[in-house]
FILUM-726102 format. One record per residue (C-alpha): residue in three letters; residue number from 1; x, y, z. Coordinates in pm, whole numbers. Layout:
N
  aa   i      u      v      w
 ALA NUM      X      Y      Z
...
REM end
This chain:
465
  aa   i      u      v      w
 UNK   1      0      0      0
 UNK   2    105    372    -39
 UNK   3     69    483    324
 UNK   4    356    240    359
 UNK   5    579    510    165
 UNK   6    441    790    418
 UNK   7    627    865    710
 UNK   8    358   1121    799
 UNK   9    178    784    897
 UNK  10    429    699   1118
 UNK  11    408   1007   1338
 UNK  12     14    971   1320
 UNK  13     24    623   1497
 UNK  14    316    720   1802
 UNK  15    162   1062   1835
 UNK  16   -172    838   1925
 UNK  17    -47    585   2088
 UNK  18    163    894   2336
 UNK  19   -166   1078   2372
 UNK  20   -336    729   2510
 UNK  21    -17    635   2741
 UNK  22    -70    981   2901
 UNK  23   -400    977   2892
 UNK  24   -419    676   3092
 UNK  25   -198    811   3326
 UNK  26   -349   1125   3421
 UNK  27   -704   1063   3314
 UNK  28   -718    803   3591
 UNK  29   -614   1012   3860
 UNK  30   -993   1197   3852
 UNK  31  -1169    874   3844
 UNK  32   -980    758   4113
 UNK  33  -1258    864   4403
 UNK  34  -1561    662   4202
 UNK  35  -1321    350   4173
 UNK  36  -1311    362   4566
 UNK  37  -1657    400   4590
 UNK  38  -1787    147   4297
 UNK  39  -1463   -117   4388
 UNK  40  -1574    -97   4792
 UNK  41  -1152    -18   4833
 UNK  42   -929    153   5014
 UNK  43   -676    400   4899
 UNK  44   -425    160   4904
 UNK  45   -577    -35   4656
 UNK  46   -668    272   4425
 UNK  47   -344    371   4539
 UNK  48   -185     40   4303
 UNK  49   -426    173   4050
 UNK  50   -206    394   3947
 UNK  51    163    253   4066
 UNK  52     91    -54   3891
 UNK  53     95    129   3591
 UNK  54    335    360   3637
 UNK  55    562    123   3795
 UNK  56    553   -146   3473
 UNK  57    646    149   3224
 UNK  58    909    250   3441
 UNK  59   1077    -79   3501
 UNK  60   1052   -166   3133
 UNK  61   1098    127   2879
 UNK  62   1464     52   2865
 UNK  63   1393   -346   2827
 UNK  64   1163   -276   2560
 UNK  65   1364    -45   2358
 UNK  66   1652   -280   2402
 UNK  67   1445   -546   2270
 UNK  68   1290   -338   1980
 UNK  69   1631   -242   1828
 UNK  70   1699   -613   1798
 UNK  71   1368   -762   1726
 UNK  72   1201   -504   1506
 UNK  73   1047   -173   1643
 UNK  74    743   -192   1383
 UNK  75    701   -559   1532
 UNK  76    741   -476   1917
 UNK  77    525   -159   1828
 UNK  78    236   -347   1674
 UNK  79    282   -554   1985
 UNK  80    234   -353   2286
 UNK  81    -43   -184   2112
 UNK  82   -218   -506   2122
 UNK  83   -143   -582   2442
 UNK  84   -207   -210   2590
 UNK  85   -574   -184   2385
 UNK  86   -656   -592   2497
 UNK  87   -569   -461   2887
 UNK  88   -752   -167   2824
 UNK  89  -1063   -401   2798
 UNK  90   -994   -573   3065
 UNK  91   -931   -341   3305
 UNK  92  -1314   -179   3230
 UNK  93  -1425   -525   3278
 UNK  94  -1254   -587   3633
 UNK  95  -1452   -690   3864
 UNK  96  -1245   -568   4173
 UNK  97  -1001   -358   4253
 UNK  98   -693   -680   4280
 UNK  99   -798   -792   3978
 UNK 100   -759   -389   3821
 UNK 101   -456   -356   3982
 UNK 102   -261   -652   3848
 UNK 103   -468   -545   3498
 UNK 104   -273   -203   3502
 UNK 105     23   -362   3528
 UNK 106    -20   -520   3222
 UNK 107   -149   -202   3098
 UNK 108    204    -58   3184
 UNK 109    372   -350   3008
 UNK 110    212   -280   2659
 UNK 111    274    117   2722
 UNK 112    673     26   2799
 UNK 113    671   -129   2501
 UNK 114    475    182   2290
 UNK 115    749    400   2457
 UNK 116   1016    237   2426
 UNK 117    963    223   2023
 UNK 118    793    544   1945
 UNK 119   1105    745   1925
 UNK 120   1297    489   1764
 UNK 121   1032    427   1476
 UNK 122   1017    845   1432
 UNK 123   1405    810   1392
 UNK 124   1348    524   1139
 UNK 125   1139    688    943
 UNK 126   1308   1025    940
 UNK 127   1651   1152    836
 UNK 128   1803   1365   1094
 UNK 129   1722   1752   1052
 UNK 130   1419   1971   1091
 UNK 131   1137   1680    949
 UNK 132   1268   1434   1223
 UNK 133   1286   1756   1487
 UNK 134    901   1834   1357
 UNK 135    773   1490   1411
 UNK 136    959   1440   1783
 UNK 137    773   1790   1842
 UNK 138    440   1667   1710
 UNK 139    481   1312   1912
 UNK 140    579   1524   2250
 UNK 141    266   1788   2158
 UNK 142     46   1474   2181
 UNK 143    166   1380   2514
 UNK 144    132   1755   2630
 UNK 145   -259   1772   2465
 UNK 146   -345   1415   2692
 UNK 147   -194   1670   3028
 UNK 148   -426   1931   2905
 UNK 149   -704   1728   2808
 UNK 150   -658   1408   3011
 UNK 151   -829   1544   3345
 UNK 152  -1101   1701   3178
 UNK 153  -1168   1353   2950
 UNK 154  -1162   1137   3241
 UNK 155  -1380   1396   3466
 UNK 156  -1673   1377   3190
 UNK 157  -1653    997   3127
 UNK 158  -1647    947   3483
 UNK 159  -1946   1149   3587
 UNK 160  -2139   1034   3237
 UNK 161  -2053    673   3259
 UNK 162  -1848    599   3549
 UNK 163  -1490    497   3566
 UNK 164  -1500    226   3329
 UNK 165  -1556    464   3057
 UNK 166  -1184    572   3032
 UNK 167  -1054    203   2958
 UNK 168  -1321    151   2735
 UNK 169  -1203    496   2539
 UNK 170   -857    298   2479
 UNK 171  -1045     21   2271
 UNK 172  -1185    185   1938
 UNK 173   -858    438   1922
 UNK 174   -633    125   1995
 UNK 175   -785    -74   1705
 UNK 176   -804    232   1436
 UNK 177   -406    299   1533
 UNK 178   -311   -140   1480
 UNK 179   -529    -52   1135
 UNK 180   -351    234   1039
 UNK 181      1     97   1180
 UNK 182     -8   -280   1014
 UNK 183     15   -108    689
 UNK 184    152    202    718
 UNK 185    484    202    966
 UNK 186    782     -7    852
 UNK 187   1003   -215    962
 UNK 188   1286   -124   1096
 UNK 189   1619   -249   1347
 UNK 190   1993   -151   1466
 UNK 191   2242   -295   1278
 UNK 192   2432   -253   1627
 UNK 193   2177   -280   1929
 UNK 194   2297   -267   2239
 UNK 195   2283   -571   2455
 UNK 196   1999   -700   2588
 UNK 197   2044   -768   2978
 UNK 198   1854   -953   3190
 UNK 199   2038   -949   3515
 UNK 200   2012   -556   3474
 UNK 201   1646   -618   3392
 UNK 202   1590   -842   3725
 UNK 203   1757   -613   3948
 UNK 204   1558   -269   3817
 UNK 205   1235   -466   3840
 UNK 206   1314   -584   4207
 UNK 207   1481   -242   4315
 UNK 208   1167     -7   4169
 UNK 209    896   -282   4236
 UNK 210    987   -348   4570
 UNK 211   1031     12   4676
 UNK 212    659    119   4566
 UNK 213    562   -239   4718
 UNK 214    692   -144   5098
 UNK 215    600    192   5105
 UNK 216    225    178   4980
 UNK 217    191   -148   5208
 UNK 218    369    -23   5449
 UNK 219    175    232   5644
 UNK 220    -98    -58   5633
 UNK 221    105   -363   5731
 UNK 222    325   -222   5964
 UNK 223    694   -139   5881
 UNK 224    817   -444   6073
 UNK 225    558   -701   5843
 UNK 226    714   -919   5690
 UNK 227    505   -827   5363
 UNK 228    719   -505   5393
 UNK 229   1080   -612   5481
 UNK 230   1096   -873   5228
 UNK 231   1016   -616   4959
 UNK 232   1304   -355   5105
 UNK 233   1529   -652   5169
 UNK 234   1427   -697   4743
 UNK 235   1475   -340   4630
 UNK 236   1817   -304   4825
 UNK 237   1972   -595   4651
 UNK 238   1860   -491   4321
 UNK 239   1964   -170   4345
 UNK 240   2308   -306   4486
 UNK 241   2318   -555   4246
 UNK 242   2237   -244   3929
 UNK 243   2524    -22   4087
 UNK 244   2806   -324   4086
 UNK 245   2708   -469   3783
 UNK 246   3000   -448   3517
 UNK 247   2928   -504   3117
 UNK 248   3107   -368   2818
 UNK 249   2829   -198   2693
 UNK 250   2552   -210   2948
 UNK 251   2177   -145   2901
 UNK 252   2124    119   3214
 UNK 253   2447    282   3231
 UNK 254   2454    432   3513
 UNK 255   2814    555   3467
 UNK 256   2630    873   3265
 UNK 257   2531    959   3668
 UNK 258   2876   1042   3700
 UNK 259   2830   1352   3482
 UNK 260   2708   1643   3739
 UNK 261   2448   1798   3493
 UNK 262   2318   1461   3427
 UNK 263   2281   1326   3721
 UNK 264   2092   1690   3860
 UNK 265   1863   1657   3575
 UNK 266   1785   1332   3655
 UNK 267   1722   1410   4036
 UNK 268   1525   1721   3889
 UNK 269   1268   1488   3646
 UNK 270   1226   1224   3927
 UNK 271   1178   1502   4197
 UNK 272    890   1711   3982
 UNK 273    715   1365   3886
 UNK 274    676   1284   4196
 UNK 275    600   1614   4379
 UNK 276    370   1682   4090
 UNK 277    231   1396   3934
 UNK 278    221   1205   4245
 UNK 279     19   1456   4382
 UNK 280   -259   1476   4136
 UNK 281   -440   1171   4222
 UNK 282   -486   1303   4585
 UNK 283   -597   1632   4529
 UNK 284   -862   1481   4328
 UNK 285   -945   1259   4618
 UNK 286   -983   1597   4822
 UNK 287  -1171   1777   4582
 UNK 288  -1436   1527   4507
 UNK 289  -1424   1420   4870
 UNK 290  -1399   1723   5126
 UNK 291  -1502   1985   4862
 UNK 292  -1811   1736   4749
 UNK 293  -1707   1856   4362
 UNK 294  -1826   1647   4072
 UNK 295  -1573   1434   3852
 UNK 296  -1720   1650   3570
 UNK 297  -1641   1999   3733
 UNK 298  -1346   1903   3899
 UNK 299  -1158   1802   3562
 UNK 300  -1292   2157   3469
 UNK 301  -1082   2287   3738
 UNK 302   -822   2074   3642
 UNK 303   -755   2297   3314
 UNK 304   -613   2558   3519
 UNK 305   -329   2341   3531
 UNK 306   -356   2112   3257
 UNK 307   -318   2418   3036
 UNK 308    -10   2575   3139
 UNK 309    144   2258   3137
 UNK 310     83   2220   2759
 UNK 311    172   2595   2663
 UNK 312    450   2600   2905
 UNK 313    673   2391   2689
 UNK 314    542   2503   2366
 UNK 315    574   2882   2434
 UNK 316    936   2849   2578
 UNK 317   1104   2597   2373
 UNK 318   1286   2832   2133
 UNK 319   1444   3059   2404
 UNK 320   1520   2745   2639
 UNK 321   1868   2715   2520
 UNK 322   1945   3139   2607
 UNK 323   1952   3037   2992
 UNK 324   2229   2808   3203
 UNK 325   2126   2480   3185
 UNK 326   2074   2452   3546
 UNK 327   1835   2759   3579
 UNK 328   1612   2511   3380
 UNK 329   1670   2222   3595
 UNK 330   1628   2374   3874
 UNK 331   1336   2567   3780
 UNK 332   1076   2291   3736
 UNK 333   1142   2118   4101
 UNK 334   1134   2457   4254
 UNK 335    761   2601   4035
 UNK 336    619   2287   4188
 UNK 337    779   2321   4541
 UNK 338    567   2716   4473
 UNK 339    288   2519   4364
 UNK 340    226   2289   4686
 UNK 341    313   2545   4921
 UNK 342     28   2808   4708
 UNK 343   -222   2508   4771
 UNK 344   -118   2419   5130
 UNK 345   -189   2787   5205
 UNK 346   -533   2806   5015
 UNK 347   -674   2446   5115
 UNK 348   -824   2580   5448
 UNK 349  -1055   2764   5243
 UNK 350  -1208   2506   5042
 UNK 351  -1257   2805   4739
 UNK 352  -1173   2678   4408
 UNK 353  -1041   3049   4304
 UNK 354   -801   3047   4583
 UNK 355   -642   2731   4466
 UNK 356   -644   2879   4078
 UNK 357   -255   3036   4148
 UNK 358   -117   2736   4258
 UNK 359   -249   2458   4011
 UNK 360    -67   2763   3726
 UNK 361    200   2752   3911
 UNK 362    198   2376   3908
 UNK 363    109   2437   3533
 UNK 364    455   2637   3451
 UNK 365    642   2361   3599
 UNK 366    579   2120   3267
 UNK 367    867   2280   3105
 UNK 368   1071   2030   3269
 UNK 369    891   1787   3035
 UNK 370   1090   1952   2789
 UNK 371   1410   2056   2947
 UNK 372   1504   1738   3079
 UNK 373   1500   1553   2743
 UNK 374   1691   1857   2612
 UNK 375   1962   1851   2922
 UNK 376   1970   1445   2878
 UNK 377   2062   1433   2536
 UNK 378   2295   1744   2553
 UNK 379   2452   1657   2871
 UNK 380   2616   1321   2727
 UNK 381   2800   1145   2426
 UNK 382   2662   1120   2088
 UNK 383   2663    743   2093
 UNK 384   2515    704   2438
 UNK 385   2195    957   2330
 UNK 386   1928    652   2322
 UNK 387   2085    554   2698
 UNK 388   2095    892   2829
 UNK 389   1702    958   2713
 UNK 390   1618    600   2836
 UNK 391   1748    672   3155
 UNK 392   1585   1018   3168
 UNK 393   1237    889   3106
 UNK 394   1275    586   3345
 UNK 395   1387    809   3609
 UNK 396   1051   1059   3524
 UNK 397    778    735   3519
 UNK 398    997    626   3879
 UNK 399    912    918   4028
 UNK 400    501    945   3934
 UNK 401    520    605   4103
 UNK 402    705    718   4385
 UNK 403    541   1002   4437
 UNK 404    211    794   4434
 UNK 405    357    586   4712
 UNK 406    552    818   4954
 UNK 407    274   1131   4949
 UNK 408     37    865   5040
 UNK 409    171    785   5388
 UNK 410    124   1204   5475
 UNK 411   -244   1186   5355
 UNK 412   -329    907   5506
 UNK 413   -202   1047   5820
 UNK 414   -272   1393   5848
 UNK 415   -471   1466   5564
 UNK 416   -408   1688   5224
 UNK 417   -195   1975   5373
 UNK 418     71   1742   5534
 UNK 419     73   1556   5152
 UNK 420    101   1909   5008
 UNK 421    428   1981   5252
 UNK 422    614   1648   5141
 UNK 423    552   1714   4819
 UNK 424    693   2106   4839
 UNK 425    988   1903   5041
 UNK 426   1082   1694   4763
 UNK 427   1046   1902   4483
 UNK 428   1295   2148   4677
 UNK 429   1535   1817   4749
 UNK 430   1519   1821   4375
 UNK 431   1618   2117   4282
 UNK 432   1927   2159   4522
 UNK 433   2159   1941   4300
 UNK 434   2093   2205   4000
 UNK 435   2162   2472   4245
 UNK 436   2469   2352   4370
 UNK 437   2581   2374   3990
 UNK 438   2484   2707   3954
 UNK 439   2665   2849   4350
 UNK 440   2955   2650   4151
 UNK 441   2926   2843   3851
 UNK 442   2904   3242   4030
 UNK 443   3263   3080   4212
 UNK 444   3393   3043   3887
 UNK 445   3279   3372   3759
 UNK 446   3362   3542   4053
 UNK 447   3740   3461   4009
 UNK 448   3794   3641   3707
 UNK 449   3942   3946   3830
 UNK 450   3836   4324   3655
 UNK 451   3602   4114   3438
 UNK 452   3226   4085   3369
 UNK 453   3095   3717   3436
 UNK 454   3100   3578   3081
 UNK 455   2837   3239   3031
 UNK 456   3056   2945   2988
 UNK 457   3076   2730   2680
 UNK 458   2856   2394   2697
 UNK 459   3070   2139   2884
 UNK 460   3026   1792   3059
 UNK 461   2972   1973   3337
 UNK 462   2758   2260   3289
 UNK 463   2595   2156   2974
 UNK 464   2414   2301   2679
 UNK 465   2077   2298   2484
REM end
């Protein structure tokens, strides 16, 4: 067929599959208070509704692309959309909330898979220049229009139909995409992958897994449960057995961490995941619980940060690269560390309008969606560019499941304003690793003697866009 000339068709099918992945992600988060209610669960177990997720894409975007390069990225693509839109199904169809839980994580496995090979195919099908450039923008847009749109979508299918409706949305747009992709997207593979690694595989999975595992369980079991000690006892070794491990070309290097810019932007992208995106799916626990709001009118409000979040990165993308690097990684973290403490302050109030500053606030922080991809890629070798994004976006889905897990021992506790001070506490924990960069850089500057401070060329250590 034709469209199998078309590279346009390429971007078509990962720009939709993106938007869904997303979509999933955040559209959840406001259906979150009907599952609880529908399900008869607690919030632990909506709580995995959303970690199970997050935690398979996570654990297995490197995997997947590792897999793709050597098995075909049209075949592993065509794959997890199967799987994602046949899990989709299911997880409408679950009839409690174990059985949806363990369904996400299936869910999560398909999306790994769709983002592991997106990218990849885009590259494929593009030569390097402005057309690739265009269709990377157009594939990250989608992502940005499922923020934007993804709480008011889930809001309106939740209050219409209840929460089922937002799996079932998956079905019909997963099936047109397999259409359009079977013929359309081509085949394509590395003539030098990089190696696939199990043991590297088994110890991620057991360090990420059994992290979320003991501290989601953990405020319900006890600390001391065995169902809780095992899983640290897990997640240590793996993440022991990750840091030791020595390949001649291996899959998670985490030798890039050595790099000071890298390894801040990579502190920066887990720290406003999970300050930010962690905190979504309790506020809209809050809002449709103490404030009484519908799931309709509440993903209404949810524009007022859904919005800047999409323009954000749109808006300031060409003059990104006129600042230091590590003003931009440091100014995510810190917008959302603004954005909790804005909320903490207007929560007593229960007035919508007096919340409005802080979800903007919250919005503004999305251009770390784009900076950190830009500071990834810039911030290390030519030839390690697929590890260095790989590692980037692992450490972003980590922390949306880690946030999901820690903030949820505060508001179990002590309710949303203790959640909303963690949160402001991590995002600022975030954002000190770029700032030490930049009270580094002034000492520089300030030894120059009878000159003006002059912006340093990109380097390993400071970085460029």
């Amino acid at each position: 067929m034709r469209t199998a000339h078309r590279p346009g068709w390429t971007t078509a099918v990962a720009s939709a599959a993106g938007y869904l992945l997303v979509l999933d992600l955040v559209g959840v988060n406001v259906a979150l208070p009907d599952m609880r209610h529908r399900l008869h669960a607690d919030l632990a177990g909506v709580q995995w509704a959303v970690d199970a997720y997050a935690v398979a894409l996570a654990v297995l975007l490197l995997p997947a692309g590792a897999l793709a390069d050597r098995l075909g990225r049209r075949r592993m693509f065509l794959s997890g959309l199967a799987a994602f839109t046949a899990a989709s199904l299911a997880c409408a169809l679950a009839p409690s909330v174990v059985a949806l839980d363990v369904l996400r994580a299936v869910q999560g496995c398909g999306a790994a898979v769709l983002y592991g090979t997106a990218s990849p195919l885009l590259a494929a099908a593009y030569p390097a220049g402005r057309a690739r450039n265009r269709a990377i923008g157009v594939f990250a847009a989608a992502s940005g229009a499922a923020v934007a749109t993804g709480p008011l979508a889930g809001g309106t299918l939740t209050e219409l139909f209840g929460w089922r409706a937002i799996f079932l949305l998956n079905v019909p747009l997963g099936l047109a995409a397999l259409a359009i992709a079977l013929p359309a997207v081509r085949e394509s593979k590395d003539p030098r992958p990089r190696p696939f690694d199990p043991v590297a595989t088994a110890c991620l999975t057991a360090a990420l897994g059994g992290a979320m595992w003991a501290l989601t369980e953990g405020p319900r079991l006890g600390w001391a449960a065995p169902g809780v000690l095992l899983p640290l006892a897990a997640a240590g070794a793996g993440a022991a057995g990750l840091a030791l491990r020595r390949v001649p070309d291996p899959m998670i290097d985490l030798s890039l961490l050595r790099n000071p810019l890298y390894a801040a932007n990579a502190a920066a992208a887990f720290a406003y995941h999970a300050a930010g995106a962690g905190a979504l799916g309790y506020f809209s626990l809050y809002v449709q619980g103490e404030m009484r709001t519908s799931p309709g009118t509440a993903g209404l409000w949810f524009l007022a940060y859904s919005l800047p979040a999409l323009a954000t990165p749109l808006l300031l993308g060409r003059i990104a690269h006129r600042f230091p690097p590590a003003v931009l990684v440091a100014l995510s973290p810190l917008l959302t560390a603004v954005s909790s403490l804005l909320l903490l302050a207007a929560c007593p109030s229960r007035s919508w309008p007096a919340m409005v500053p802080g979800f903007v606030a919250g919005g503004l922080a999305g251009i770390g969606n784009l900076v950190s991809s830009q500071v990834a890629l810039a911030s290390a070798p030519p030839e390690r560019a697929g590890v260095a994004g790989g590692i980037t976006n692992t450490a972003k889905q980590a922390g949306i499941a880690a946030g999901v897990a820690v903030l949820g021992v505060p508001y179990r506790l002590d309710g949303l304003g203790a959640m909303l001070a963690t949160a402001a506490c991590i995002a600022v924990l975030g954002a000190l690793p770029a700032g030490r960069l930049l009270v580094r850089r002034r000492a520089r500057d300030g030894e120059a003697s009878g000159e003006p401070a002059q912006r340093p060329s990109p380097s390993p250590s400071t970085g460029g866009l």
